[in-house]
Backbone as CSV, one residue per row, in Angstrom:
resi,resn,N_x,N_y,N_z,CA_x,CA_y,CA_z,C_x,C_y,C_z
1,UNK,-1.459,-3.069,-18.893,-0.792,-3.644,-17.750,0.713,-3.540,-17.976
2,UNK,1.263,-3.227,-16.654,2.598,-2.759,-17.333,3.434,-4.685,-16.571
3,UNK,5.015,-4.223,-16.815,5.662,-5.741,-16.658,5.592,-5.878,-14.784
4,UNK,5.638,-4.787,-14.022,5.354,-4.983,-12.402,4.281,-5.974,-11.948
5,UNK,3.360,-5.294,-13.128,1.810,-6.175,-12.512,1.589,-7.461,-12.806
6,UNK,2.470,-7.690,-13.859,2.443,-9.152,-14.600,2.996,-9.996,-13.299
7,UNK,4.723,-9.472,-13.000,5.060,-10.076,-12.409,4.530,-10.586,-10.930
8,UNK,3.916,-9.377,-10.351,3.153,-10.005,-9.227,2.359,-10.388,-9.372
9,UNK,1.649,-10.838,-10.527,0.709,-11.930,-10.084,1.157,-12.856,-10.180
10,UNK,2.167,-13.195,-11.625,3.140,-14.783,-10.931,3.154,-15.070,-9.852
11,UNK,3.942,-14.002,-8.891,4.225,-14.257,-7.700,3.137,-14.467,-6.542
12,UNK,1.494,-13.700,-6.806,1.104,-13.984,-6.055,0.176,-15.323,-6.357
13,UNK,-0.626,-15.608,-5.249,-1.621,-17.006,-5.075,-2.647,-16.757,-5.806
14,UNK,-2.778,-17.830,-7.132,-2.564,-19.134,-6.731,-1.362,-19.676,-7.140
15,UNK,-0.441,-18.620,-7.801,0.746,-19.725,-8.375,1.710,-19.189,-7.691
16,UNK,2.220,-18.371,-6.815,3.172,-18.046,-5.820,4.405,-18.845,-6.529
17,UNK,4.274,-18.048,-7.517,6.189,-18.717,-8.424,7.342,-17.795,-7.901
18,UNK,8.643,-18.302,-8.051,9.394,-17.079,-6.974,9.861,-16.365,-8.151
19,UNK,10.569,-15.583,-7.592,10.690,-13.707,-8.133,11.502,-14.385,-9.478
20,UNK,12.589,-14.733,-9.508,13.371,-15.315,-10.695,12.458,-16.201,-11.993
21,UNK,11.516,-17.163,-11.576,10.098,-17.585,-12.748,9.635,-16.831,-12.776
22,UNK,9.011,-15.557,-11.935,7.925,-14.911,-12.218,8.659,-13.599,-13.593
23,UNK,10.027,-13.230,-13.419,10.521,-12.306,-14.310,10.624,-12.868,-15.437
24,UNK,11.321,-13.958,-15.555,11.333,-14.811,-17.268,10.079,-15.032,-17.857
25,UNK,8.978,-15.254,-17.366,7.572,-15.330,-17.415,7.326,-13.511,-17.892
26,UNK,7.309,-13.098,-17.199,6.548,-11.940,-17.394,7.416,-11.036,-18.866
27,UNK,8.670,-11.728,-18.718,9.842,-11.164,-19.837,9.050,-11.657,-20.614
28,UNK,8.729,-13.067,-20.518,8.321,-13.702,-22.383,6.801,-12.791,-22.610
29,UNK,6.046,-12.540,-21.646,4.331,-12.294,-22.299,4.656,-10.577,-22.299
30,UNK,5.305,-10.054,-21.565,5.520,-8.355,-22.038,6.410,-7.798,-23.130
31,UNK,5.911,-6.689,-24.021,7.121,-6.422,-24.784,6.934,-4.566,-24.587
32,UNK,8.505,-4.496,-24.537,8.683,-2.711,-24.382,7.958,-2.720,-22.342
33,UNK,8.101,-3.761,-21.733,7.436,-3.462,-20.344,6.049,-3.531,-19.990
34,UNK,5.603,-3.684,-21.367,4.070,-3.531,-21.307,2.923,-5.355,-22.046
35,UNK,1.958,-5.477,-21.505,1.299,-6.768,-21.632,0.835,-6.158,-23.649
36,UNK,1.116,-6.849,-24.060,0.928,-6.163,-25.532,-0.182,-6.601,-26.144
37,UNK,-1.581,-5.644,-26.821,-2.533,-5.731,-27.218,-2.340,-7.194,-28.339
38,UNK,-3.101,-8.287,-28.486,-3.099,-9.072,-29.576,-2.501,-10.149,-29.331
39,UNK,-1.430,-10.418,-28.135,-0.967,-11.531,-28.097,-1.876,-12.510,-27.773
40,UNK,-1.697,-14.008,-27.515,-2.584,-14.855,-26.890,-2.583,-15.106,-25.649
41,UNK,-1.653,-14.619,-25.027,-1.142,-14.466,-23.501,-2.023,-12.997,-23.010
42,UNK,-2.437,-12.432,-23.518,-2.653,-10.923,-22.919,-4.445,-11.378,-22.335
43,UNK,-5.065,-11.584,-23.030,-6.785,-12.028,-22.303,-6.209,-12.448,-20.847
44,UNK,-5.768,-13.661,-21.155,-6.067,-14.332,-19.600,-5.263,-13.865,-18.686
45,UNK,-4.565,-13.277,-19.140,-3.716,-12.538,-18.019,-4.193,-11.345,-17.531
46,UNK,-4.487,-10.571,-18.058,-5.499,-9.208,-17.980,-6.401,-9.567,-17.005
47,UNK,-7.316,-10.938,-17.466,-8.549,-11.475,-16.739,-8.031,-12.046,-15.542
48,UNK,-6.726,-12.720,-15.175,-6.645,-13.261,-13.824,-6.088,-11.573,-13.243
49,UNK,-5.659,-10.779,-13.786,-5.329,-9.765,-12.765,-6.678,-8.800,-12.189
50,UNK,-7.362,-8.809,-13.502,-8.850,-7.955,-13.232,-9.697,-9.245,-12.213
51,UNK,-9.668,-9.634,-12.015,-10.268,-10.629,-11.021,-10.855,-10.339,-9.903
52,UNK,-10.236,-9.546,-9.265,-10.989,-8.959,-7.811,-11.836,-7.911,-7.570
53,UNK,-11.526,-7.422,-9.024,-12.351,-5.886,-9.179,-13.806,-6.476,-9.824
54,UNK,-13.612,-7.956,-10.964,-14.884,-8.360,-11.266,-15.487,-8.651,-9.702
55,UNK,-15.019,-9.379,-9.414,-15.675,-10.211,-8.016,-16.541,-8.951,-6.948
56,UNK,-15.817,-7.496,-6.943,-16.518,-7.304,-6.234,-16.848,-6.353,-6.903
57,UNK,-17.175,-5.642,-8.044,-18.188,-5.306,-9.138,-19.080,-6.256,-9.244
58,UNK,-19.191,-7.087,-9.522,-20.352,-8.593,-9.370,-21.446,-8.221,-8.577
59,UNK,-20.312,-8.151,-7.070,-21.140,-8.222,-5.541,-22.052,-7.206,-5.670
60,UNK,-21.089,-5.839,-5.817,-22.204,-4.414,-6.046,-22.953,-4.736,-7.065
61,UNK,-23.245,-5.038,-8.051,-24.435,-5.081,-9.055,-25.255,-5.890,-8.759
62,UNK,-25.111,-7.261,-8.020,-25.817,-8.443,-7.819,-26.995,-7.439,-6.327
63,UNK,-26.051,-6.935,-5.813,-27.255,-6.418,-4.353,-27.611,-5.191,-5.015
64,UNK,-27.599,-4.722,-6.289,-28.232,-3.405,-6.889,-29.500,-3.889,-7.798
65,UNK,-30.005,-5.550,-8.360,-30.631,-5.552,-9.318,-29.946,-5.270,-10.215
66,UNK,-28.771,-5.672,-10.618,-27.962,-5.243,-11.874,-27.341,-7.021,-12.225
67,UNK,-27.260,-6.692,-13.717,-26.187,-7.559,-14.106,-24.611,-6.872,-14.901
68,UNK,-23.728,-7.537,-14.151,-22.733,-7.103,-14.934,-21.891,-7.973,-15.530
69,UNK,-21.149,-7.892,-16.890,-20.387,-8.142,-17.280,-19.349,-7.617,-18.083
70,UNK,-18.102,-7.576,-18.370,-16.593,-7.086,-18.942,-16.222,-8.425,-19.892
71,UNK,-15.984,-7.203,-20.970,-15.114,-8.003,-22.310,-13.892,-6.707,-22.298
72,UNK,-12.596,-7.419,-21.891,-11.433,-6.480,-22.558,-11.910,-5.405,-20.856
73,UNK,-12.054,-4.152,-21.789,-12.041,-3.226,-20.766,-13.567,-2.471,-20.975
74,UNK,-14.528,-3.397,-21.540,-15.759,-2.922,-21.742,-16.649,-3.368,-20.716
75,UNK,-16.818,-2.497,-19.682,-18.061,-2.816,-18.739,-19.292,-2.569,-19.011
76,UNK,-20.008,-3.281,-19.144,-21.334,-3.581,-18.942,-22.200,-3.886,-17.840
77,UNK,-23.249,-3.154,-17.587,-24.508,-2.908,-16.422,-25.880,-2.974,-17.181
78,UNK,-26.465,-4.359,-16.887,-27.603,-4.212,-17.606,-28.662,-4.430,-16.256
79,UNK,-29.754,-3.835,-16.485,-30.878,-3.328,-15.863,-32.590,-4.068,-15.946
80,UNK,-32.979,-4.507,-15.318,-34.211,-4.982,-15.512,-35.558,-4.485,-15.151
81,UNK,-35.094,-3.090,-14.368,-36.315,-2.160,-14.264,-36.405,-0.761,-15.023
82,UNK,-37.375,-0.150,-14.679,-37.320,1.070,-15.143,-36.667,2.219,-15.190
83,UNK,-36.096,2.935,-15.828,-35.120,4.025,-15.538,-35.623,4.879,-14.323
84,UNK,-36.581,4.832,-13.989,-36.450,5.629,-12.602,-36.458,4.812,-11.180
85,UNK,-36.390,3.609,-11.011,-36.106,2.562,-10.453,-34.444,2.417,-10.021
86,UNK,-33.682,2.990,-10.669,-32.612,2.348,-10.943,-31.823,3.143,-9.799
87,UNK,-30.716,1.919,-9.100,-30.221,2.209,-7.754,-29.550,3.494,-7.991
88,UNK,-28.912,4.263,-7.054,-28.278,5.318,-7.194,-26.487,4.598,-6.659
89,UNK,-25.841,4.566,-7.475,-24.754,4.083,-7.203,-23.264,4.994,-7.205
């Protein structure tokens, strides 16, 4: 995630902080511009920005017979029927 994306999500809802918090913020959790592997700030931030893509990855797997879940940038699709069963997605 680079420092743009950080900053708009400050800025956007639910915390709609204005442009001046959202840069000192995004200054302290980015380094070199970028969300940096290892900090303690980098998970949940990653996770509130990946947020909409879970939500509607969710949706598609939930109406496929799928379960999904993401650690980091590891997606996971697990399956409860047979491999030739399995939706065409």
């Amino acid at each position: 995630m680079h420092f743009g994306r950080v900053r708009n999500l400050f800025c956007s809802y639910p915390l709609v902080l204005s442009k001046p918090v959202a840069t000192v913020l995004s200054h302290l959790c980015c380094y070199q511009g970028k969300l940096p592997q290892g900090a303690p700030t980098s998970p949940i931030i990653s996770n509130m920005i990946a947020y909409r893509l879970d939500k509607e990855i969710q949706y598609l797997a939930s109406n496929n017979r799928c379960t999904y879940t993401r650690y980091a940038d590891d997606l996971t699709f697990s399956f409860t029927q047979k491999e030739e069963n399995y939706p065409d997605l």
